[in-house]
C-alpha atoms as an extended CHARMM CRD file, in Angstrom:
* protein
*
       203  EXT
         1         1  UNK       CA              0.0000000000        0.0000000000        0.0000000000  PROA      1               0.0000000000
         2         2  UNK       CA              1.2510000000        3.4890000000       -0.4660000000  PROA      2               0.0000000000
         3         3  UNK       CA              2.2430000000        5.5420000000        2.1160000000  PROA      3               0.0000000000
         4         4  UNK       CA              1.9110000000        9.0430000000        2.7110000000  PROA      4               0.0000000000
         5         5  UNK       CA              4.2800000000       11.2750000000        0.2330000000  PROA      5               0.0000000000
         6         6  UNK       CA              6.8310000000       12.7050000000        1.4730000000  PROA      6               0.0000000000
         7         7  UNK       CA              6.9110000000       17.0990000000        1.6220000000  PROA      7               0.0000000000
         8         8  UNK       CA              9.6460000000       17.7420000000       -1.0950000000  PROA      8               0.0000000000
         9         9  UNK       CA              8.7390000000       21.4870000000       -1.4880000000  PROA      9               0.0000000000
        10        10  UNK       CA             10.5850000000       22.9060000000        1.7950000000  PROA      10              0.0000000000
        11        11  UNK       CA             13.8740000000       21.6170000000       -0.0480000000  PROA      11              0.0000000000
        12        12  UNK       CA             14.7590000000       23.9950000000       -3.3800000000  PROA      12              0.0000000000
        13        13  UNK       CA             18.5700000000       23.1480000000       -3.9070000000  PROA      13              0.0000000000
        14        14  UNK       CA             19.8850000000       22.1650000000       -6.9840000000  PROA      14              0.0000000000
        15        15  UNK       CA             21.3720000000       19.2050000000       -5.5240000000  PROA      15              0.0000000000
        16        16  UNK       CA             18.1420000000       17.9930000000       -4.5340000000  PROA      16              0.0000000000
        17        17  UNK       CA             16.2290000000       18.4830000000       -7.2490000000  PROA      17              0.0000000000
        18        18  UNK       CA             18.8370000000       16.7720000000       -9.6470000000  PROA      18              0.0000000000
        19        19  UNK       CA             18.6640000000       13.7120000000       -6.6660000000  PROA      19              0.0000000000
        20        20  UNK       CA             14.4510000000       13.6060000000       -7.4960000000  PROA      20              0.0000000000
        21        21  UNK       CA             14.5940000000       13.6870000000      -11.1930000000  PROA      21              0.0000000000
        22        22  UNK       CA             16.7680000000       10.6600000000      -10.4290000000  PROA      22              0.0000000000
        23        23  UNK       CA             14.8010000000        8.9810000000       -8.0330000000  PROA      23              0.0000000000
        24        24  UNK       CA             11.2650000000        9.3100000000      -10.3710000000  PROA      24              0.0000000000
        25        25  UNK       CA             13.4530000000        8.2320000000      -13.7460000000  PROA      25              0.0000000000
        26        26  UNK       CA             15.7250000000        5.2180000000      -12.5460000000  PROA      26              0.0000000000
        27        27  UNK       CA             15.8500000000        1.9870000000      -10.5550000000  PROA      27              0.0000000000
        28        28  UNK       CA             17.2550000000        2.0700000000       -7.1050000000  PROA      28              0.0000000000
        29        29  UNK       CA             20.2510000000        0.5590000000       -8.2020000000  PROA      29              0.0000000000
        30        30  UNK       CA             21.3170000000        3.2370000000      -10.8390000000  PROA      30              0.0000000000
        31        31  UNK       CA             20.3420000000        5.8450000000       -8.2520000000  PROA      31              0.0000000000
        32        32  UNK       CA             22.5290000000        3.9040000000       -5.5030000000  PROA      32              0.0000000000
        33        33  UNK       CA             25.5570000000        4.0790000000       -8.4500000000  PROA      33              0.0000000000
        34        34  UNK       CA             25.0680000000        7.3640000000       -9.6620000000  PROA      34              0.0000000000
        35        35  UNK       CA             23.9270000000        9.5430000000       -6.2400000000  PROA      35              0.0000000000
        36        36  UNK       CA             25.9090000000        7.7430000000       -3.2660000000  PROA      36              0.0000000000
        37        37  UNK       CA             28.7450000000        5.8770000000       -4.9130000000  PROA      37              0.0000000000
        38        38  UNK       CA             30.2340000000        7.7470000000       -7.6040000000  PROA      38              0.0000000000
        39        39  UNK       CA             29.1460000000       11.2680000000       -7.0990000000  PROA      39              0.0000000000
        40        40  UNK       CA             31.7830000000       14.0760000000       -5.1940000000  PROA      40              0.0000000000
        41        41  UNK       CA             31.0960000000       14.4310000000       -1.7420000000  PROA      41              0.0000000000
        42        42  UNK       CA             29.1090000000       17.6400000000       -0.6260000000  PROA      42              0.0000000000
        43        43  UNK       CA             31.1050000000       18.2060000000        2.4820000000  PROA      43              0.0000000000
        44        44  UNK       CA             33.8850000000       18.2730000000        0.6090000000  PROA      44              0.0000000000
        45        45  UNK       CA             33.1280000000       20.2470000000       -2.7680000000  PROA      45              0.0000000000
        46        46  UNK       CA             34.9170000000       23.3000000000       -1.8260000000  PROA      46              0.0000000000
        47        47  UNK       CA             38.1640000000       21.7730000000       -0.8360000000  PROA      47              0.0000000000
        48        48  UNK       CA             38.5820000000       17.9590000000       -3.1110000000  PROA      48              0.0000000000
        49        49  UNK       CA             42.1920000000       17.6120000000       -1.6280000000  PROA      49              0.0000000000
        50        50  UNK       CA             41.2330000000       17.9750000000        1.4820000000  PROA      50              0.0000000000
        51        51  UNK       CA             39.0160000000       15.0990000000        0.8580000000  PROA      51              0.0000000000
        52        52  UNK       CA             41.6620000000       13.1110000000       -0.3130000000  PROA      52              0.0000000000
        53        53  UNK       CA             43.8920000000       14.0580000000        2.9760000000  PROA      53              0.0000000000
        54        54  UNK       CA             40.4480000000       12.6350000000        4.7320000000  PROA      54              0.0000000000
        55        55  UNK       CA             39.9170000000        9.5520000000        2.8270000000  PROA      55              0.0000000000
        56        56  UNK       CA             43.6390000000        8.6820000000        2.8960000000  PROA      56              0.0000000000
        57        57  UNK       CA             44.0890000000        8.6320000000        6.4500000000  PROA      57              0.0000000000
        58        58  UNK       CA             41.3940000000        6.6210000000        7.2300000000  PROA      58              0.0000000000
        59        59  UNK       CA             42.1670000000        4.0980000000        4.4270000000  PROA      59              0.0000000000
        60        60  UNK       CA             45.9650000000        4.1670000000        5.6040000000  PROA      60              0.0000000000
        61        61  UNK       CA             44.3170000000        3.2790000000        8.9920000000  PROA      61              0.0000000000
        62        62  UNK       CA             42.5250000000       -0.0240000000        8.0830000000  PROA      62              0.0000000000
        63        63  UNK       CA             44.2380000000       -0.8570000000        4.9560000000  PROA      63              0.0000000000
        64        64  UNK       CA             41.7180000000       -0.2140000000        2.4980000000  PROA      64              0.0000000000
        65        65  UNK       CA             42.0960000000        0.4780000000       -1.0590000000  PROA      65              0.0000000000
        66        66  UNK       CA             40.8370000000        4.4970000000       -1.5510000000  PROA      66              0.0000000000
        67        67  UNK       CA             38.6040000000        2.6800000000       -4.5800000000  PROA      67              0.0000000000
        68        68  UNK       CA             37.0290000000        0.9050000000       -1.5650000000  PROA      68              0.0000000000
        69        69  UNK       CA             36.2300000000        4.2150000000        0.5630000000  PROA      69              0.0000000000
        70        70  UNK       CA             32.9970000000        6.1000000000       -0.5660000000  PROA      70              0.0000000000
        71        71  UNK       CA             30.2710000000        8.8850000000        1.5660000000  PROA      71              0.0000000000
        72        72  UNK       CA             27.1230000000        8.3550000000        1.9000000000  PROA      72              0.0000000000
        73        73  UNK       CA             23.9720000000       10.5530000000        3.4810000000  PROA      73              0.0000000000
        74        74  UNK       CA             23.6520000000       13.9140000000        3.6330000000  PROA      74              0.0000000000
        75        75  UNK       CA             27.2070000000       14.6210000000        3.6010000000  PROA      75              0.0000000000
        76        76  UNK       CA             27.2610000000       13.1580000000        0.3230000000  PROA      76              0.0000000000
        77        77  UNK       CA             24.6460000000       14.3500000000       -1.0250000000  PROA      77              0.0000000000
        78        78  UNK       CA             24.1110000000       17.7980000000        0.4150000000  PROA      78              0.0000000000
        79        79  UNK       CA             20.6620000000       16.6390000000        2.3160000000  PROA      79              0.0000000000
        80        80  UNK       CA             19.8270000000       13.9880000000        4.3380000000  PROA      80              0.0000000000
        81        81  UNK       CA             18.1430000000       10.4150000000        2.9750000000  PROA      81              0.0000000000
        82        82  UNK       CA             16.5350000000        9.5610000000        6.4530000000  PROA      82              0.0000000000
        83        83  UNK       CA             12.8830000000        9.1340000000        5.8080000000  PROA      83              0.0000000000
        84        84  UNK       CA             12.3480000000       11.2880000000        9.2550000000  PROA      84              0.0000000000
        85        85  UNK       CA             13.9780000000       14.9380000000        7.4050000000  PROA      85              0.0000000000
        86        86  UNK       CA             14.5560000000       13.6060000000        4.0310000000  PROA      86              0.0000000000
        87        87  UNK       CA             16.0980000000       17.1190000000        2.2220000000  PROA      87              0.0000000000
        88        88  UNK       CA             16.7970000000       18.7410000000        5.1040000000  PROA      88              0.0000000000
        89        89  UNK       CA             20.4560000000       20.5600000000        4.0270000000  PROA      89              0.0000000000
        90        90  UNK       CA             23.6460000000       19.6260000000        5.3270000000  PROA      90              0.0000000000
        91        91  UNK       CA             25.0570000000       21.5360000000        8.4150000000  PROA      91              0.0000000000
        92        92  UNK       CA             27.5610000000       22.4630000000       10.4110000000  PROA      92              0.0000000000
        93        93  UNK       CA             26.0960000000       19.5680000000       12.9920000000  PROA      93              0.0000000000
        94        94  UNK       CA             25.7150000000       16.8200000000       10.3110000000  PROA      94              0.0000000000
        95        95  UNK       CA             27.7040000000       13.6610000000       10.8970000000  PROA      95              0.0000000000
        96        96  UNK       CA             30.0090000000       12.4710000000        7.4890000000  PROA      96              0.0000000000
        97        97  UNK       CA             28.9950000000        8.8550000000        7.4930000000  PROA      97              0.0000000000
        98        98  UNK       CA             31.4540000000        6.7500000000        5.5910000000  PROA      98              0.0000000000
        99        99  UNK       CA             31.3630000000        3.1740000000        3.8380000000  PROA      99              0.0000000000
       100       100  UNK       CA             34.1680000000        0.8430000000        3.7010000000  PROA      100             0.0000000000
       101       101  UNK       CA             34.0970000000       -2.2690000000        1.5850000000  PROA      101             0.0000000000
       102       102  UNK       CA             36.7010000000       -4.9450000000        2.2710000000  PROA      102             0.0000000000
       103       103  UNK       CA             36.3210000000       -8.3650000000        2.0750000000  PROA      103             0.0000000000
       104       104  UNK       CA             39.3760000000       -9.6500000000        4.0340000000  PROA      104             0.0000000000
       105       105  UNK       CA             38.5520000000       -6.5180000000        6.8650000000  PROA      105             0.0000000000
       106       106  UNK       CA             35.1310000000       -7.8990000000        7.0200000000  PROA      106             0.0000000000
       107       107  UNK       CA             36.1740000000      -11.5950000000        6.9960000000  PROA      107             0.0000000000
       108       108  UNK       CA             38.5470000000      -11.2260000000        9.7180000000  PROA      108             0.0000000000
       109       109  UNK       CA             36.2860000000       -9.0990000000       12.0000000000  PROA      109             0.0000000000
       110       110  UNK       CA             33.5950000000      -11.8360000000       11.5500000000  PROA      110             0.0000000000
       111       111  UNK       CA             35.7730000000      -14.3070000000       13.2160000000  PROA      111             0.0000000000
       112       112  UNK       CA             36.8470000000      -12.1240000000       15.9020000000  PROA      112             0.0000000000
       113       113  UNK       CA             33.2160000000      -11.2850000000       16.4650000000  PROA      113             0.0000000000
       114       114  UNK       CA             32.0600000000      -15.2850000000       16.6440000000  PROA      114             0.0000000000
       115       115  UNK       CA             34.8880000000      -15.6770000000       18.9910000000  PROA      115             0.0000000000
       116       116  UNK       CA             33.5550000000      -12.7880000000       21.8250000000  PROA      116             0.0000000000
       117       117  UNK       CA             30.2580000000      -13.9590000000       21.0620000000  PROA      117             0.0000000000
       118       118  UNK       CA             31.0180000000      -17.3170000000       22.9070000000  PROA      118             0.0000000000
       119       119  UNK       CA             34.0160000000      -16.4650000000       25.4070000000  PROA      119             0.0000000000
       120       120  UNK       CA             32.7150000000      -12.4890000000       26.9270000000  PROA      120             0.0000000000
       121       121  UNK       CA             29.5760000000      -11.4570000000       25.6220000000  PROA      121             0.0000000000
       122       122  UNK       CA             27.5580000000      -13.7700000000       28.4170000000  PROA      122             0.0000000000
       123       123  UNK       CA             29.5480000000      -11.7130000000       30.6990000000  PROA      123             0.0000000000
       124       124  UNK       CA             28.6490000000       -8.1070000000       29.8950000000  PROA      124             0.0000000000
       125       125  UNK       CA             25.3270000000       -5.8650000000       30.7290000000  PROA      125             0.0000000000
       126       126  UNK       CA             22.0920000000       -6.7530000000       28.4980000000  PROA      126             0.0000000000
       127       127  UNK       CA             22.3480000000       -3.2950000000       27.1360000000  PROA      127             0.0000000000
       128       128  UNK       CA             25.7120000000       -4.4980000000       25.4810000000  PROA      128             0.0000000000
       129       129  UNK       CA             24.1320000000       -7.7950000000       24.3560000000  PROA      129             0.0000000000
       130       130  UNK       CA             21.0200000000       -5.8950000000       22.5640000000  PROA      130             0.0000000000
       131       131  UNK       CA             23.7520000000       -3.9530000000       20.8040000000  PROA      131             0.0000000000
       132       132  UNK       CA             25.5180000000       -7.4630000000       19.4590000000  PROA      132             0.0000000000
       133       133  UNK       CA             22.0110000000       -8.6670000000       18.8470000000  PROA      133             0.0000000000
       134       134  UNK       CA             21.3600000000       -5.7230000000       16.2300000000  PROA      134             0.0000000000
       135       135  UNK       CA             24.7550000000       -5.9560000000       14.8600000000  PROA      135             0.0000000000
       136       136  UNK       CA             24.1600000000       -9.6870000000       14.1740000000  PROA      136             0.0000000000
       137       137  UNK       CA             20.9670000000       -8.9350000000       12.1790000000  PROA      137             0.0000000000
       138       138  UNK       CA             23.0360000000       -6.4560000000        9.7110000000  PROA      138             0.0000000000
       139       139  UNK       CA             25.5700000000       -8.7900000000        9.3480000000  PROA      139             0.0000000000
       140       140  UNK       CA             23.5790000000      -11.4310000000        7.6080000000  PROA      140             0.0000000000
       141       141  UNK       CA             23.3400000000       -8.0960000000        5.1230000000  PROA      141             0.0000000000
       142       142  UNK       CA             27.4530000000       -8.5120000000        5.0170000000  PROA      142             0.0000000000
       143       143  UNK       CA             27.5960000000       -5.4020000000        7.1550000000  PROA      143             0.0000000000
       144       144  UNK       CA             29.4670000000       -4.4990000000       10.1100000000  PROA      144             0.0000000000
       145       145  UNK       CA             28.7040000000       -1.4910000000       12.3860000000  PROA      145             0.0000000000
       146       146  UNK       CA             31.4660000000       -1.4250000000       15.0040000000  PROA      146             0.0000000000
       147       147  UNK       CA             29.8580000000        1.9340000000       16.2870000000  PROA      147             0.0000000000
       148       148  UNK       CA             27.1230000000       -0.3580000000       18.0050000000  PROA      148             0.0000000000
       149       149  UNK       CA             29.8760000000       -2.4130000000       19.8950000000  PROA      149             0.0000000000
       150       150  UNK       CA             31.7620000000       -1.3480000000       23.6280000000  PROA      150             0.0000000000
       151       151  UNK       CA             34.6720000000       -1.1150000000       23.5900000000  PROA      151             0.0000000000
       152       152  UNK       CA             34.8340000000       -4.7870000000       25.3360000000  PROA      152             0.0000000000
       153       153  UNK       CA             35.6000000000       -5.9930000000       21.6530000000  PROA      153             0.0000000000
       154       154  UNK       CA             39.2310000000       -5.3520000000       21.3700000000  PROA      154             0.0000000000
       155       155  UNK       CA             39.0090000000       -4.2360000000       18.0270000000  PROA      155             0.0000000000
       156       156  UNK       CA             35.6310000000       -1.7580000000       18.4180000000  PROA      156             0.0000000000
       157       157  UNK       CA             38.3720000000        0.2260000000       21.2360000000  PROA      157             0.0000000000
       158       158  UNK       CA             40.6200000000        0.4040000000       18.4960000000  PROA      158             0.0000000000
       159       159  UNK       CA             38.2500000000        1.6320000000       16.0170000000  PROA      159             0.0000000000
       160       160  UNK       CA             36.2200000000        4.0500000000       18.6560000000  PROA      160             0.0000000000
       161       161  UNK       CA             39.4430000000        5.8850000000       19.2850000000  PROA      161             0.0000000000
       162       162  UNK       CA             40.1690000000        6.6520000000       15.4280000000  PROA      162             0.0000000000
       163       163  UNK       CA             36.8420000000        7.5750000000       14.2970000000  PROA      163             0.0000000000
       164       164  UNK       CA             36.8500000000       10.1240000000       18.0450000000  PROA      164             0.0000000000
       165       165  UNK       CA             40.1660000000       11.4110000000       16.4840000000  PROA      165             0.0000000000
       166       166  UNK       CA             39.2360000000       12.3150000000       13.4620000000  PROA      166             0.0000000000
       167       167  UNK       CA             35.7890000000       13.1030000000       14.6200000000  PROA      167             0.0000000000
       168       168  UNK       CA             37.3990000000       16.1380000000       16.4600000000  PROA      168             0.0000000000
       169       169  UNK       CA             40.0600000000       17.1920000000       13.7560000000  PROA      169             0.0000000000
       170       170  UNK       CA             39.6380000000       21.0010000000       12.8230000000  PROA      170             0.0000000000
       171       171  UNK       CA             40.8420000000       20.1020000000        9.5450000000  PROA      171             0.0000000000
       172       172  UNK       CA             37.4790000000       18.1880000000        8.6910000000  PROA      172             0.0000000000
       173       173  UNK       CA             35.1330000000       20.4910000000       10.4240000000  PROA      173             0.0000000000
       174       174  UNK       CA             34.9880000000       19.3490000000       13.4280000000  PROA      174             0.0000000000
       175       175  UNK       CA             31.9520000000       17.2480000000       12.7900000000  PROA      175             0.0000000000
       176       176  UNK       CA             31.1900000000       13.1010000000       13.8590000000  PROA      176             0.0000000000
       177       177  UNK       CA             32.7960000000       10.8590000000       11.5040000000  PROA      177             0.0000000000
       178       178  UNK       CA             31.3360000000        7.5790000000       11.4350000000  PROA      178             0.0000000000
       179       179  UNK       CA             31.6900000000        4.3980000000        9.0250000000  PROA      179             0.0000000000
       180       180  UNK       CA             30.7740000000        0.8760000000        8.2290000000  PROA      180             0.0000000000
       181       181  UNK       CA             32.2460000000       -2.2100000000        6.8800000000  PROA      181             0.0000000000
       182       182  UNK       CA             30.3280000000       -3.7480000000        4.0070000000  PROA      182             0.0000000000
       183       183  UNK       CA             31.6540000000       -7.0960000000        2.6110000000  PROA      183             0.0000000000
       184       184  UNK       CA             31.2700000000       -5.9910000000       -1.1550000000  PROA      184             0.0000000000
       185       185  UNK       CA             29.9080000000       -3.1640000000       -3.0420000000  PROA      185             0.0000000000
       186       186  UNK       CA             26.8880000000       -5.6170000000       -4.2370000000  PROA      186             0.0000000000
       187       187  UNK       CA             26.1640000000       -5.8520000000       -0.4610000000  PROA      187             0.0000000000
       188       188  UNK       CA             26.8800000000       -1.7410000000       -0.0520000000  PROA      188             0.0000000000
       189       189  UNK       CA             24.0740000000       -1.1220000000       -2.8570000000  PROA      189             0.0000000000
       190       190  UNK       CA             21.9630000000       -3.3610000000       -1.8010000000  PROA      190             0.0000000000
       191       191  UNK       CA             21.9120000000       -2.0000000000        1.9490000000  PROA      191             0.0000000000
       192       192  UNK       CA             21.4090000000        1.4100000000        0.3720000000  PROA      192             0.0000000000
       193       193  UNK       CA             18.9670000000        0.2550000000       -2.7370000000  PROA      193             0.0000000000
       194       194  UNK       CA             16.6460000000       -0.6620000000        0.1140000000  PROA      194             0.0000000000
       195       195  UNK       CA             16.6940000000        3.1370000000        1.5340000000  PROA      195             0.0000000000
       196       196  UNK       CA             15.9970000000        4.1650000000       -1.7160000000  PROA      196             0.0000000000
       197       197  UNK       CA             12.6260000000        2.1690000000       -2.7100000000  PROA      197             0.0000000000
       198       198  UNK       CA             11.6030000000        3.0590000000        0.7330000000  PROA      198             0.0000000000
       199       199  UNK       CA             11.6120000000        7.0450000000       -0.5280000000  PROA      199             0.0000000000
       200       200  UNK       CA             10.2610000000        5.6060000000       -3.5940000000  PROA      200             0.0000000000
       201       201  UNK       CA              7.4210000000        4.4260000000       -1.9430000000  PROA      201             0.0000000000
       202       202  UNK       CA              6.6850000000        7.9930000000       -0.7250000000  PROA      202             0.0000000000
       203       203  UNK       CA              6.9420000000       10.0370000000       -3.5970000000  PROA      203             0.0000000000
């Protein structure tokens, strides 16, 4: 059944308006491809090596190929994707939220997670284990979201501490930097192909 549209006419930009023509015209995969994965990011338009100074560091970090770094929501795309404020602008307070896809990354964190799922999770508060059990459902979508783990997992302290970093670097605004680990890009678009036939749906 369709639900109620979505209120498109508070949000005039260019940028958004180029995003609907987009949306009405093309499948959710071609609108994945075109607006979120091969697009310049927003936040970054004004200054693109600073963007690679940003992309580099955190590739250099976890040892991912800068092919395998993209951004994604509104820092991407100049306005936000979340059904809630769909085209409200990016700000000064927006979060850059940031995909990694590596296979051998995700692979090894997989076994790391299996292994604190049966020797310390038992152990920790149920808050904790209601975390794990969400990041176990997105997994089965070959995605992991370390920002949803303590930092009990070894590697989640590790990770917490870089993204804080970087998170309160003047260079890159300050603003929160935050990121996921997909397995593949065919598991990145279709995380993000299900977003956009959900705004589909509204329109």
């Amino acid at each position: 059944m369709k639900q109620d549209p979505i209120n498109f006419s508070h949000e005039k930009s260019s940028e958004f308006i180029e995003f609907r023509a987009h949306l009405i015209d093309k499948q959710p995969i071609e609108v994945v491809q075109i607006c979120l994965f091969d697009s310049p990011p927003y936040c970054f338009a004004d200054n693109p090596f600073l963007f690679q100074t940003f992309r580099k560091e955190i590739c250099d970090k976890f040892e991912i190929y800068p092919q395998n770094f993209t951004i994604v929501g509104s820092a991407k795309l100049g306005f936000s994707l979340n059904p809630e404020k769909i085209g409200q602008p990016f700000t000064d307070g927006s979060d850059i939220d940031v995909v990694l896809v590596s296979e051998e990354l995700f692979q090894n964190l997989w076994v790391q997670l299996i292994e604190f799922q049966r020797t310390v999770l038992f152990t920790l508060d149920s808050n904790i284990r209601q975390k794990f059990d969400y990041l176990q459902k997105v997994l089965f979508f070959g995605i992991i979201r370390l920002d949803k783990l303590s930092n009990d997992f070894p590697f989640a302290k590790e990770w917490w501490e870089f993204f804080n970093k970087i998170s309160t670097d003047r260079r890159f605004g300050p603003r929160r930097v935050r990121a996921a680990i997909f397995k593949t890009w065919k598991h990145a678009s279709f995380y993000y192909e299900y977003s956009i036939k959900k705004i589909k749906e509204k329109i």
